[in-house]
PDB file as gemmi writes it, atoms N, CA and C in Angstrom:
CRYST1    1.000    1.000    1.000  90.00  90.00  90.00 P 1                      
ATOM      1  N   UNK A   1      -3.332  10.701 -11.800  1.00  0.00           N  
ATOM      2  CA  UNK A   1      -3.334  11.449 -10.564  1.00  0.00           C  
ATOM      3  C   UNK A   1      -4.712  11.346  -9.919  1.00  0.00           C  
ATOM      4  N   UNK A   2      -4.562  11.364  -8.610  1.00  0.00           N  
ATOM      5  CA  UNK A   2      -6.212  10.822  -8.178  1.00  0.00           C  
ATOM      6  C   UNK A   2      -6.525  12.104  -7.405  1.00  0.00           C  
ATOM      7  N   UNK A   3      -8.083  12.743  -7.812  1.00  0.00           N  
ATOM      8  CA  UNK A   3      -8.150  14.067  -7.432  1.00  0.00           C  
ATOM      9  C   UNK A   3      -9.063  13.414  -5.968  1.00  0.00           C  
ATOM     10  N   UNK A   4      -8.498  14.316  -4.855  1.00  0.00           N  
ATOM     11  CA  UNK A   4      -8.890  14.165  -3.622  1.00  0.00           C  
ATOM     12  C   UNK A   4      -9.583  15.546  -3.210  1.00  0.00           C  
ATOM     13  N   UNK A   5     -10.425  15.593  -2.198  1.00  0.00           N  
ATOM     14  CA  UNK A   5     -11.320  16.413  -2.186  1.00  0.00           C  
ATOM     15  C   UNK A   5     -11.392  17.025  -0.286  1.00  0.00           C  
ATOM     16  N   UNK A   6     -10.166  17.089  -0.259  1.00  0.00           N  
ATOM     17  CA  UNK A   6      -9.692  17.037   1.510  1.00  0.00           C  
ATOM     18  C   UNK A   6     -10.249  18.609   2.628  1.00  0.00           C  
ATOM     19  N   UNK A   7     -10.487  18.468   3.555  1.00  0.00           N  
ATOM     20  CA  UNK A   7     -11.111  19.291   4.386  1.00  0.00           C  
ATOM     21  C   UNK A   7     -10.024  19.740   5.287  1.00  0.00           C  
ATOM     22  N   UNK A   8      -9.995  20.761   6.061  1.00  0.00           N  
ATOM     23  CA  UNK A   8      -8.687  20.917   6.989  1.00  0.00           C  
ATOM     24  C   UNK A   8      -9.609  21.108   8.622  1.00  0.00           C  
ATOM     25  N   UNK A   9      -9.311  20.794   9.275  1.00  0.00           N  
ATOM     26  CA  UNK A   9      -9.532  21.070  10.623  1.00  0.00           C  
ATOM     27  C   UNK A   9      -8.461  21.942  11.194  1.00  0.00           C  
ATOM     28  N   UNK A  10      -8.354  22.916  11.384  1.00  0.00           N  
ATOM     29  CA  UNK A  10      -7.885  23.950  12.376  1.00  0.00           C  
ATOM     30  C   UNK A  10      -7.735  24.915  13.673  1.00  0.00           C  
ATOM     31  N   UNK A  11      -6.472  25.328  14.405  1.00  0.00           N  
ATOM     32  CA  UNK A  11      -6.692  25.866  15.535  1.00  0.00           C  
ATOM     33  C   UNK A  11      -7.123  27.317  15.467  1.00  0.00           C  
ATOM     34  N   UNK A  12      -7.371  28.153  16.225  1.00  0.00           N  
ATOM     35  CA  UNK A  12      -8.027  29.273  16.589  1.00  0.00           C  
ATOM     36  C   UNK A  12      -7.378  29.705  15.632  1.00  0.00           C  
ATOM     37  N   UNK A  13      -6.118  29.910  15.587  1.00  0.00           N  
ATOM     38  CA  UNK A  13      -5.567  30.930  14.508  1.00  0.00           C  
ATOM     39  C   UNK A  13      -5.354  30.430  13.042  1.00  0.00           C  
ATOM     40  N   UNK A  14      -5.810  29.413  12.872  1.00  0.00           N  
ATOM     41  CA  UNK A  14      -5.964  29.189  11.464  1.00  0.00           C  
ATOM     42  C   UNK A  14      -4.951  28.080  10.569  1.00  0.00           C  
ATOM     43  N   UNK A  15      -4.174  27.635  11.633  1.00  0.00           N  
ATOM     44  CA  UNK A  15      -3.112  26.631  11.328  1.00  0.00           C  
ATOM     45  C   UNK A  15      -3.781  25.092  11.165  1.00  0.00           C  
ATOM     46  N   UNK A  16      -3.809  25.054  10.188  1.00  0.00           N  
ATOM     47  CA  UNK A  16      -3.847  23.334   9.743  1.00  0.00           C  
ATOM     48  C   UNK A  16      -3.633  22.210  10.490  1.00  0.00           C  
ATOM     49  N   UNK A  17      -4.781  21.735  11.491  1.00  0.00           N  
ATOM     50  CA  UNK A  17      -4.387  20.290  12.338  1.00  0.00           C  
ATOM     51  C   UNK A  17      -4.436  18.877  11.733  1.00  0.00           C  
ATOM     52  N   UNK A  18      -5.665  19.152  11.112  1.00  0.00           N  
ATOM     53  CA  UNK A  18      -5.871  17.517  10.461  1.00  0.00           C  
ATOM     54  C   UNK A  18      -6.507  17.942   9.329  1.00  0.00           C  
ATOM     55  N   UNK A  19      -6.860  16.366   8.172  1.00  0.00           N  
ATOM     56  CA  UNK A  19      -7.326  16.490   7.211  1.00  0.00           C  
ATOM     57  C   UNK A  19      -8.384  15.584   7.423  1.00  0.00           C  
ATOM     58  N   UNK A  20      -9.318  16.295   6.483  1.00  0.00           N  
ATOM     59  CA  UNK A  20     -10.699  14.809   6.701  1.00  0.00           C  
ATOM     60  C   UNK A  20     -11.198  14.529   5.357  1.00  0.00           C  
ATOM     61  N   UNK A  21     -10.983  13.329   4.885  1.00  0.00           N  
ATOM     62  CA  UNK A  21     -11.098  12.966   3.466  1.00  0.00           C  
ATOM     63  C   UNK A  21     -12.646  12.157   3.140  1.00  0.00           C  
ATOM     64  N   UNK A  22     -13.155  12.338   2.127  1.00  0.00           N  
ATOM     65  CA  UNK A  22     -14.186  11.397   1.917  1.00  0.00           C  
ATOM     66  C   UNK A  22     -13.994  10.272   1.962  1.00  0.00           C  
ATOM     67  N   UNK A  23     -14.805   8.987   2.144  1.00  0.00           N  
ATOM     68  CA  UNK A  23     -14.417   7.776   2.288  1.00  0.00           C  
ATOM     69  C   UNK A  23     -13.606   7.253   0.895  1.00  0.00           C  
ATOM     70  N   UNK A  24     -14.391   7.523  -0.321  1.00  0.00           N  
ATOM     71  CA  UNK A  24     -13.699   7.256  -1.151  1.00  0.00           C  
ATOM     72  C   UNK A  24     -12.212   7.505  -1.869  1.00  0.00           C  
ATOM     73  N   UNK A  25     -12.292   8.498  -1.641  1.00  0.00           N  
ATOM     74  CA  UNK A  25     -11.084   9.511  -1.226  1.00  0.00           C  
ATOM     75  C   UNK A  25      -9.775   8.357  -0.719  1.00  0.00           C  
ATOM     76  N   UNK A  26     -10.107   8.558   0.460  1.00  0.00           N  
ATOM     77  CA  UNK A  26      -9.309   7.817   1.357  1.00  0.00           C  
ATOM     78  C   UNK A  26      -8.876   6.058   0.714  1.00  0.00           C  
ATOM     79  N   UNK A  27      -9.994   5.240   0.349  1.00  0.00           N  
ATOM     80  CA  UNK A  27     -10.110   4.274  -0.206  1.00  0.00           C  
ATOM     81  C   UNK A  27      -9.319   4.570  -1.151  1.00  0.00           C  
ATOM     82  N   UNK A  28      -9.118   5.336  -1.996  1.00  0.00           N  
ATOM     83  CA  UNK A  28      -8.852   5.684  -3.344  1.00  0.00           C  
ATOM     84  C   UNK A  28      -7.197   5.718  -3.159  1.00  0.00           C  
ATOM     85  N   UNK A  29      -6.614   6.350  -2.267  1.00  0.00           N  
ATOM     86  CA  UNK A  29      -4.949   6.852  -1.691  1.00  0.00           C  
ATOM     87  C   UNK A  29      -4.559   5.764  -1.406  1.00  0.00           C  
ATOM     88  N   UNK A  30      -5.426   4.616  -0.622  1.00  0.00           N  
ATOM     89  CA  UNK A  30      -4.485   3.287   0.668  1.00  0.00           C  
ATOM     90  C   UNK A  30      -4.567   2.160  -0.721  1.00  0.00           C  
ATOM     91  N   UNK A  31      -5.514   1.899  -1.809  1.00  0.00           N  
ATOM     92  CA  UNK A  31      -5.428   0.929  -3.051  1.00  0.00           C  
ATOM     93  C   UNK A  31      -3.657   1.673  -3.561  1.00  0.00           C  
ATOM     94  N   UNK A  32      -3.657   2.952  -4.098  1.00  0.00           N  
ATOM     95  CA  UNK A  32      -2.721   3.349  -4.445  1.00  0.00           C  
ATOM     96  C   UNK A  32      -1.441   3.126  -3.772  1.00  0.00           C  
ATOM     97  N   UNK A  33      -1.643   3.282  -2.687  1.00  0.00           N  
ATOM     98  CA  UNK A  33      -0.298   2.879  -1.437  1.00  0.00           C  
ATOM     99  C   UNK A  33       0.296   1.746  -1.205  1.00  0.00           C  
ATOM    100  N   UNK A  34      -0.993   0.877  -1.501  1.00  0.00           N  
ATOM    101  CA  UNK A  34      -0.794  -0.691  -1.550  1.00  0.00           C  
ATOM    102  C   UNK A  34       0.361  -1.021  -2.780  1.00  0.00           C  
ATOM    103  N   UNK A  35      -0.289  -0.407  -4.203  1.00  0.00           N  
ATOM    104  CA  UNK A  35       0.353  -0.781  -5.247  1.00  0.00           C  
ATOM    105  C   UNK A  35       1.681  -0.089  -5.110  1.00  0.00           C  
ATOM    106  N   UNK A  36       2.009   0.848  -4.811  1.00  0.00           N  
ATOM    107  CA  UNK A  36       3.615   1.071  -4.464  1.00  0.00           C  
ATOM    108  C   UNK A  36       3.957   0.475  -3.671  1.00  0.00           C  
ATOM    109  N   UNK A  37       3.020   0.217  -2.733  1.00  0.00           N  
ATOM    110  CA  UNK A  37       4.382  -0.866  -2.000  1.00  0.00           C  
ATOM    111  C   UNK A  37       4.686  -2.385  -2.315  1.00  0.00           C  
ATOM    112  N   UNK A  38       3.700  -3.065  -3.141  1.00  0.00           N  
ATOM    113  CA  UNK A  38       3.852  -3.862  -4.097  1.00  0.00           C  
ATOM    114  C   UNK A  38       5.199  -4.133  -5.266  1.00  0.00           C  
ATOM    115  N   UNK A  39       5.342  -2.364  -5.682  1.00  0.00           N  
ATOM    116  CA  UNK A  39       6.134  -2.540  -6.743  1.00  0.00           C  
ATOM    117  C   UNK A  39       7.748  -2.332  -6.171  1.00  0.00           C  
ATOM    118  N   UNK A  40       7.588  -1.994  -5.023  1.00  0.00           N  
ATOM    119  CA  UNK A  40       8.630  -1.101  -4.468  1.00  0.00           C  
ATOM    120  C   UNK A  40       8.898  -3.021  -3.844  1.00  0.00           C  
ATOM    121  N   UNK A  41       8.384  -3.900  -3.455  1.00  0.00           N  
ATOM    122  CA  UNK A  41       8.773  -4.940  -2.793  1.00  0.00           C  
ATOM    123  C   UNK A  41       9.225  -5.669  -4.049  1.00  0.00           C  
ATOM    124  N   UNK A  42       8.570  -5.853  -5.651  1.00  0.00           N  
ATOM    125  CA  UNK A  42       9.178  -6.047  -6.762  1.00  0.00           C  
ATOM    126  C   UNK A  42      10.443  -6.031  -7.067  1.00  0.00           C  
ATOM    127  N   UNK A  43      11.046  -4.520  -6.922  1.00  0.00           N  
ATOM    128  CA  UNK A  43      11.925  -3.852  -7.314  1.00  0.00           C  
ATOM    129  C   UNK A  43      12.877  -4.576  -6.449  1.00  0.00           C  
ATOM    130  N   UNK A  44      13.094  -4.607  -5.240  1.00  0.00           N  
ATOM    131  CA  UNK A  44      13.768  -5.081  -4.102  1.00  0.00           C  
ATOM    132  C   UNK A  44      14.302  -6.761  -4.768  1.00  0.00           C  
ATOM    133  N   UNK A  45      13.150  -7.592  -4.599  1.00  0.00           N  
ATOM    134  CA  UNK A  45      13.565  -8.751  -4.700  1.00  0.00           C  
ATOM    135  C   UNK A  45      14.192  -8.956  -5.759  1.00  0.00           C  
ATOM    136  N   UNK A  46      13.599  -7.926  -7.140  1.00  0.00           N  
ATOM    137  CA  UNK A  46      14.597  -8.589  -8.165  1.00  0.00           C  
ATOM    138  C   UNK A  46      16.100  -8.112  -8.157  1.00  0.00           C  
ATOM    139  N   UNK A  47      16.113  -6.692  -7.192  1.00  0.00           N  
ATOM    140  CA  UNK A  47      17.828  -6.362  -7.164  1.00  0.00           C  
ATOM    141  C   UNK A  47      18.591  -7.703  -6.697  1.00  0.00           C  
ATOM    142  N   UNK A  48      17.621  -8.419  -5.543  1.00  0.00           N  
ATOM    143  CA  UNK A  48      18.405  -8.684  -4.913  1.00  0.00           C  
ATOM    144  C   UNK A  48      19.014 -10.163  -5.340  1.00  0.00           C  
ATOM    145  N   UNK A  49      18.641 -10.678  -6.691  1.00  0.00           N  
ATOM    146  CA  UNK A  49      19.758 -11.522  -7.462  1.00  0.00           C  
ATOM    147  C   UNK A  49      19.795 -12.562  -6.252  1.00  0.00           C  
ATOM    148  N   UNK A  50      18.964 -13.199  -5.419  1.00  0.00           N  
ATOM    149  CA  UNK A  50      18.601 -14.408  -4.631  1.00  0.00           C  
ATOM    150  C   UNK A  50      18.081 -15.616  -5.235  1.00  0.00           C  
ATOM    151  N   UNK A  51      18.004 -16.581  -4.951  1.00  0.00           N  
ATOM    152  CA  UNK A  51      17.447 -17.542  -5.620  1.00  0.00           C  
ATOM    153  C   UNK A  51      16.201 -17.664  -5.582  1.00  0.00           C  
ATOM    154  N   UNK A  52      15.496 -18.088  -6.638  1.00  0.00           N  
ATOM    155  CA  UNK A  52      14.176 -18.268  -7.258  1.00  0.00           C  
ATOM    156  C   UNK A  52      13.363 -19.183  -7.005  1.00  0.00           C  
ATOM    157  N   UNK A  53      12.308 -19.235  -7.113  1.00  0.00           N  
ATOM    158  CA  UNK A  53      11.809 -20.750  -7.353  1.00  0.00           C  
ATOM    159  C   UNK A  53      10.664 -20.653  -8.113  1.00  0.00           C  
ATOM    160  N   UNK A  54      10.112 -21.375  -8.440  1.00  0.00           N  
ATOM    161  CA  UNK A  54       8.792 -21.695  -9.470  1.00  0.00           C  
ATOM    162  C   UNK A  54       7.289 -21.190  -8.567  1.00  0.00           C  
ATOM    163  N   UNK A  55       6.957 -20.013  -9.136  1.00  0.00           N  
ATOM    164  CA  UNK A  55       5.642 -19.773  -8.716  1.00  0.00           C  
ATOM    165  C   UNK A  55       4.650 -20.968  -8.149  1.00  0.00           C  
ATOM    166  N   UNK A  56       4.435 -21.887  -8.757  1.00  0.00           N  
ATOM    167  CA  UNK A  56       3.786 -23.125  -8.303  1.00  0.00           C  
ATOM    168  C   UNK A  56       3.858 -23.764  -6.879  1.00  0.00           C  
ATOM    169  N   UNK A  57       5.501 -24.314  -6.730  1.00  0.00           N  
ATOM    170  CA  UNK A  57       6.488 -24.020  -5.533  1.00  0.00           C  
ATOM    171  C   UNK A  57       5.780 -23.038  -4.526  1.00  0.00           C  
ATOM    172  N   UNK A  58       6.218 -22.217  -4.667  1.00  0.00           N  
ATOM    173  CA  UNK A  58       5.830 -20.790  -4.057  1.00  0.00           C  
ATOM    174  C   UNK A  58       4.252 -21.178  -3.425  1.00  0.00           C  
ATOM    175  N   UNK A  59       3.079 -21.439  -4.248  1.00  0.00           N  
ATOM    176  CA  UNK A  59       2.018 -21.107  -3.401  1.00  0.00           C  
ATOM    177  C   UNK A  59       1.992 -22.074  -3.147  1.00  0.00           C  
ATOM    178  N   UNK A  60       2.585 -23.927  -3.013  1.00  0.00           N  
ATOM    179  CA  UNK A  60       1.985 -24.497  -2.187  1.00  0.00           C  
ATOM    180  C   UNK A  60       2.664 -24.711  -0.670  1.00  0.00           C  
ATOM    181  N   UNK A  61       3.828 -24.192  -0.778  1.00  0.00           N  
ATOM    182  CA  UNK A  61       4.729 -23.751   0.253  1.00  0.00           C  
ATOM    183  C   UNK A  61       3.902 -22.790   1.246  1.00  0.00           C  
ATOM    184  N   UNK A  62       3.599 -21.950   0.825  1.00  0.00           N  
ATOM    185  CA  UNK A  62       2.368 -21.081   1.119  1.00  0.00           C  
ATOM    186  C   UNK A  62       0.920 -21.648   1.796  1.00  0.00           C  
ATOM    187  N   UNK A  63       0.598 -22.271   1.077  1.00  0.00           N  
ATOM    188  CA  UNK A  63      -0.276 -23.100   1.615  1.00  0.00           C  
ATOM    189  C   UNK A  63      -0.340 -24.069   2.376  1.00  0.00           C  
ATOM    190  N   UNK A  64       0.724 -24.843   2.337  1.00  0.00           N  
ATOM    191  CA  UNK A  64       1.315 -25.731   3.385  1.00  0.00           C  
ATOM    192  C   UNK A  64       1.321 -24.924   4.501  1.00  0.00           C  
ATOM    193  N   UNK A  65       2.259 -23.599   4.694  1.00  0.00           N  
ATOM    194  CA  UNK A  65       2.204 -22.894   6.084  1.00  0.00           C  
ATOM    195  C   UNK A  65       0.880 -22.643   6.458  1.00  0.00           C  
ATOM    196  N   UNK A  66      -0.346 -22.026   5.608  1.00  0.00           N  
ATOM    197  CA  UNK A  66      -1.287 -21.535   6.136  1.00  0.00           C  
ATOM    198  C   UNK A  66      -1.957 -22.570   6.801  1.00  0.00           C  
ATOM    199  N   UNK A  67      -2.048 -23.921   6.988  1.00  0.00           N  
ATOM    200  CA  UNK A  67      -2.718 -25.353   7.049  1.00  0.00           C  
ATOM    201  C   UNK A  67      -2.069 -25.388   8.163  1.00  0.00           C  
ATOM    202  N   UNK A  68      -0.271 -25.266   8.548  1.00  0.00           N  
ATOM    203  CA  UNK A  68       0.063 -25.473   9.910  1.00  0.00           C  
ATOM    204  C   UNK A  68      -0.011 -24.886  11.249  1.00  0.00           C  
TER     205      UNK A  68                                                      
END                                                                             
């Protein structure tokens, strides 16, 4: 669990507008966000029982596009 250390900005009466996080903080949540959505794109492709190909394949296909 990643302990965050968050600030509240509020209106006159005391209601919660925004949050203001330390940089690291913040850094610390969007690495984490990344990796779920990583695993969550994992999860997906392997339901989805599509055809495969060889990692190798894969990045020079990859690389071929980035070159064009």
């Amino acid at each position: 669990m990643l302990a965050i250390h968050p600030q509240f900005i509020t209106d006159d009466t005391g209601k919660k507008l925004s949050v203001v996080l330390p940089i690291n903080d913040f850094k610390n949540i969007m690495e984490e966000l990344e990796e779920l959505e990583d695993i969550k794109l994992y999860e997906q492709a392997k339901a989805d029982n599509g055809p495969s190909i060889p990692i190798d394949d894969a990045f020079r296909m990859i690389e071929a596009k980035r070159k064009s």
